[in-house]
Structure formats: C-alpha cells, structure tokens
N, C-alpha and C positions, 0 to 999 in steps of 0.2 A: 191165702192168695195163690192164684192157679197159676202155674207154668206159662200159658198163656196169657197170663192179664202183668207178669213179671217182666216176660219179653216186650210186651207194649210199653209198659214203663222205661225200658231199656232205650229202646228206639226213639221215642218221644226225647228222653232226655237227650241222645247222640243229638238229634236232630234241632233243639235249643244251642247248646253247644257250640259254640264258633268254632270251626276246622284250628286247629294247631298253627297249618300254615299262619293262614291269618290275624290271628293272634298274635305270633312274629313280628310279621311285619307292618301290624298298625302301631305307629305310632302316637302321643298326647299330638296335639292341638296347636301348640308351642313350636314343638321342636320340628314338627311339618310348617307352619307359618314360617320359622327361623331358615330352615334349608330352602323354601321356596322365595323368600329376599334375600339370602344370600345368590341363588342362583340368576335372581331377578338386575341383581346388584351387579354382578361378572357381567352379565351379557353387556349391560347399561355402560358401565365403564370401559369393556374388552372393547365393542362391538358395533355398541350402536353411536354412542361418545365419537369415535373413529371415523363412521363412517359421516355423520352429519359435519363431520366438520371438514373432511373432504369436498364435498359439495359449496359448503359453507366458503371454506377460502378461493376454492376455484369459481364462484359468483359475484365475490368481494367489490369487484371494480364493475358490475353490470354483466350482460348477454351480450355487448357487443365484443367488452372485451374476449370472454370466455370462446368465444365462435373464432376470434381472429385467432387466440390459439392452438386452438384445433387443428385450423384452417391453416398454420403457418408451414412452409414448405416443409421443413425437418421435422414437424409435427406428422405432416402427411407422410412422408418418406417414412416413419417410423410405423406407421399405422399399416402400411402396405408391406412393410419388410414382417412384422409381426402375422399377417394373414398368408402372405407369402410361408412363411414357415410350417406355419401352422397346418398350412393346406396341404402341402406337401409331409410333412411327418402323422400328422394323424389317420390320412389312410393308407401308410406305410406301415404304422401298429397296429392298425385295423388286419389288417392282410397279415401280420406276423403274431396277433393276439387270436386271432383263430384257429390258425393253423397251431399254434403251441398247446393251444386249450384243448382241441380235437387230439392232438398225438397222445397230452399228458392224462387225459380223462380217458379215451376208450382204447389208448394199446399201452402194454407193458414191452419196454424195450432197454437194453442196455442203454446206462446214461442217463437215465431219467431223472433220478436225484441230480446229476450235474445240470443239465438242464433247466431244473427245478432252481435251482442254483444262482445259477444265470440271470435266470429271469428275476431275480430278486436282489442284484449287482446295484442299481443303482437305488434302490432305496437304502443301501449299507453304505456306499460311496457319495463324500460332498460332494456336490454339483461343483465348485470348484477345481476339485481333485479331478471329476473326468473334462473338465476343461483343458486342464493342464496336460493331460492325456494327448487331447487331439494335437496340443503345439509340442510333445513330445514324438509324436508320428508326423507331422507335415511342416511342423515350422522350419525355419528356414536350415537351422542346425540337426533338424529331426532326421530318427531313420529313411523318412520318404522326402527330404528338404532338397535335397540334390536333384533327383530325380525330377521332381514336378517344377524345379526353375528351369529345367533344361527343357523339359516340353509346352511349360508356358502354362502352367497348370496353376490356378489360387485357389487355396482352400480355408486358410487361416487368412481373417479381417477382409472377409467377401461371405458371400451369401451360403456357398455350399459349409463352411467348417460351422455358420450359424444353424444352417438347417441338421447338420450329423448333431453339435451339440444336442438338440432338441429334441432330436431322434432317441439319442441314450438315454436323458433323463425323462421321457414318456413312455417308454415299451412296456415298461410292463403292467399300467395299468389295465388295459382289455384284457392285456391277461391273464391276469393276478383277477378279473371280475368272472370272467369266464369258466377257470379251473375248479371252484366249488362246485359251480351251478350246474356244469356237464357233469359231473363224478355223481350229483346226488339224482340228475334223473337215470343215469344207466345206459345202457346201450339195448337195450331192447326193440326199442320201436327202429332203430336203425337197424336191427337184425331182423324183422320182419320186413322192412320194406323191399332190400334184400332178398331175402327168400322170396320173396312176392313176383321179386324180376326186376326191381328199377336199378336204375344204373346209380354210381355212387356219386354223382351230382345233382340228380333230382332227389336222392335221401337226404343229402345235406341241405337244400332248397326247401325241398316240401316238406321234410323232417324235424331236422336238426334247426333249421335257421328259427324256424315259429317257434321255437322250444326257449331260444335263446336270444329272443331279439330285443326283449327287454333288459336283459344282463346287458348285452352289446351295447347298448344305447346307452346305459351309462356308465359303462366305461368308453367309452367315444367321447361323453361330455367332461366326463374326468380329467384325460387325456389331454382334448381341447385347453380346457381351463389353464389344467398345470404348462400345453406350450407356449400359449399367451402373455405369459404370467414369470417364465422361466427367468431370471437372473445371472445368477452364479455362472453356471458353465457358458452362458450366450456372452458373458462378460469379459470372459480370459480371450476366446477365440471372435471376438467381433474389432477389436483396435479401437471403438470409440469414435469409429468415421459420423461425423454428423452431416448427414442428409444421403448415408450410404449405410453403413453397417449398425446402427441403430435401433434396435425395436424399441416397443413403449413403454418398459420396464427402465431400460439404460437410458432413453429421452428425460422421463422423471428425474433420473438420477441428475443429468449434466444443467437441466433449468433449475433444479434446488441449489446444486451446489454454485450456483453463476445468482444465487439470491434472486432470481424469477420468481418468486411462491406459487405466482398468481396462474404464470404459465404450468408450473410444475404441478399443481392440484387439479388443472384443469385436464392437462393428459392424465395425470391419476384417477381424475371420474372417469376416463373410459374403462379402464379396469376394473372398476371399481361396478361400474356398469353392467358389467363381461361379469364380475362376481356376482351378483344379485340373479341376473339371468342365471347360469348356473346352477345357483342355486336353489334357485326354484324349479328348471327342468329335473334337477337331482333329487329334491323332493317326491316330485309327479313319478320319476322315472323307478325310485324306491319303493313306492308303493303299490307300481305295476308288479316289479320283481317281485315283491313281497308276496303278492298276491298267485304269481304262477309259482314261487316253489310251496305255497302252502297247498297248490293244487297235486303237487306232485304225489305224496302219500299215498291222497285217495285214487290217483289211475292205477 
C-alpha cells in the first residue's frame, strides 16, 4: 500500500468518525425525552398553570364584572400612579444608563470599579432594605424630616418617595445592558468620526447610538417591566393611601387581602398582560441584539 492510498484511508476514516465533541454531547433517546418533559413539566406547573388561572379567576363572575374592576376609581388611580412612575424613572435611566455605559466602556478613569460598583447596589440590596433607606432620609424622624416639614415638602406616602423608590431599584438595568455591548464593539469608529471632523454629538448620534439601539431598547423594556412591577421598596415608602399612593402591585395586594379575588386577579391580568407583552418585545428585541454583536467580529 502506497503512502498515498494510506493517507486516503486515513482521511476517509476521520471523516466517518463523529467529531469527539459530538459524541459528548449526544445523548440515548431516553434520557433527551426524560429532560425535555421534565423541562416541558416546570414551565407547565411554574408558568403556564399560574398564568391561566389568573385569567381564569379574574373572568370567573363574567366581562362585566372584570371591566367594572378595572374601571373602579382606586383601580384607575393605581393604573395612572403605576405609568406615572414609570414615565418618569425610566427616562431618567435612560439618560443615566448611557451616560454610565459610554464613560465605563470607552474612558479609563479613577473610580471606575467604584462606579462599577454602584451600579450594581441594588441588585445586592432588598428592595425592602432601600425602602427603608428613603424613610431613613425623609421620614418624619429622618436626617431630612425636619427640614422638608418646615418647608412643606412630602416625599415619603406621596408620589415623589414612590417615583425615587423606582428610580433605585431600575438603574441599572440599561446599564448593566449597555456595558458589555459598548466594551466589545470598541471605540474605533468613534475615533474616526472624530478625526474625520464631527462634533461629539453627531458621533454619538450617527455612530454610537445605531451601534447600540438594540441593546438600549431592551434594557428600556427591562427597566419598564421591573418599574411596573416594583413591590417591596414602593411598599415601605407609599403608606398604602388607596386612591392616592397606590400602584398595581400594592392595589393586588389590599383587594386579596379584603377577600376581593375577583377584583384582585382582575388588576393582576394587567400585569400579567404588561408580562407577556414584554416578553415578547424581549424576545424580538434579543434577537436583534444577537444578531448585531454576531456582526461585530466581522467589521
């Protein structure tokens, strides 16, 4: 046998041969069926069990009743306190997830790890805990309690200590989305635009913003979601006022515990509504992202 007709044989067989990896990682037949109804099994009971039956009890007595609970004033009061907040904190992140993302991604400056730090505060802290915070600074015994009774200032069980709550426990999503996404494309094309002669608002505009509008959008929907959604810290500093300090989180909460079901599952479908949406622009919005930094390599 010739050299040449050895090495064919050689090749031929590699190329029969399933790669190692793959080998690995197939599994029998079994034990893939077993992990994909066990998997099939969690979502069933987590998820989908949960959510059908939200629906399910908030329909229970008909559409008309479900509409008049909607419809009912502290119902509405909570609906608008919740967008109210919302509206206001989320392009307050907005504005402080980019500007954190742009320092922490293309300058090296003292602080950066603290910074870094920072921004990562309230996913280490209960939402409770920075609750407690804000009636530690403003309530009536706080270091700023004196101060803001004498000039007629409310911040705790009125609307501004609900909107700061939501402010802390949202920040750092855009920008915790942000910080990878700037760091792996680089600062290049920001340093030609630059050289080129544009000013550093049309770089960030014409440059930077298309670079990262898909990262931004979903952490904007992220954001959204979790201030919609917020509890714990909106709960310490809201008082519980019904048809005043209220969002749709804490509404749920006062129609269960008063044995409402019917009204309580009904404001729970709108959440619950607010979740499916989400989650489906988070989907879309992942496989945009997906798709631009698989792009990044090749430029």
């Amino acid at each position: 046998m010739t050299s040449q007709t050895l090495t064919a044989h050689i090749l031929t067989a590699k190329r029969a041969e399933p790669p190692l990896q793959l080998q690995a990682t197939v599994e029998p037949f079994w034990v893939r069926a077993l992990l994909i109804a066990l998997g099939l099994a969690f979502v069933a009971l987590f998820l989908f069990i949960p959510l059908v039956a939200v629906f399910t009890e908030a329909l229970r007595k008909g559409w008309d009743v479900y509409l008049a609970s909607i419809q009912e004033p502290d119902a509405v009061s909570a609906i608008k306190l919740t967008l109210i907040a919302a509206a206001i904190a989320v392009p307050l992140n907005l504005v402080f997830g980019v500007s954190a993302a742009w320092a922490i991604a293309k300058f090296e400056f003292r602080g950066k790890n603290v910074l870094l730090t920072l921004i990562d505060l309230p996913f280490s802290v209960s939402p409770v805990i920075s609750g407690l915070i804000y009636v530690l600074l403003f309530g009536a015994q706080g270091w700023f309690g004196e101060w803001l009774r004498e000039h007629d200032i409310k911040i705790l069980f009125a609307v501004p200590g609900i909107v700061l709550a939501t402010i802390f426990v949202t920040f750092p999503f855009v920008a915790r989305e942000l910080i990878p996404l700037m760091q792996a494309q680089g600062s290049e094309e920001e340093e030609a635009a630059l050289v080129l002669g544009a000013s550093g608002w049309k770089t960030f505009w014409h440059v930077t913003l298309p670079n990262i509008k898909w990262g931004l959008l979903y952490g904007v929907i992220l954001c959204n979601a979790r201030a919609m959604g917020e509890f714990g810290a909106v709960s310490v500093v809201s008082g519980h006022i019904r048809g005043e300090t209220n969002t749709l989180p804490l509404q749920v909460e006062i129609l269960y515990n008063e044995y409402n079901f019917v009204a309580a599952f009904a404001v729970a479908s709108l959440l619950t509504l607010l979740a499916l949406v989400t989650l489906a622009l988070k989907t879309i919005v992942e496989w945009k992202t997906d798709e631009s930094r698989q792009r990044i390599p090749q430029e």
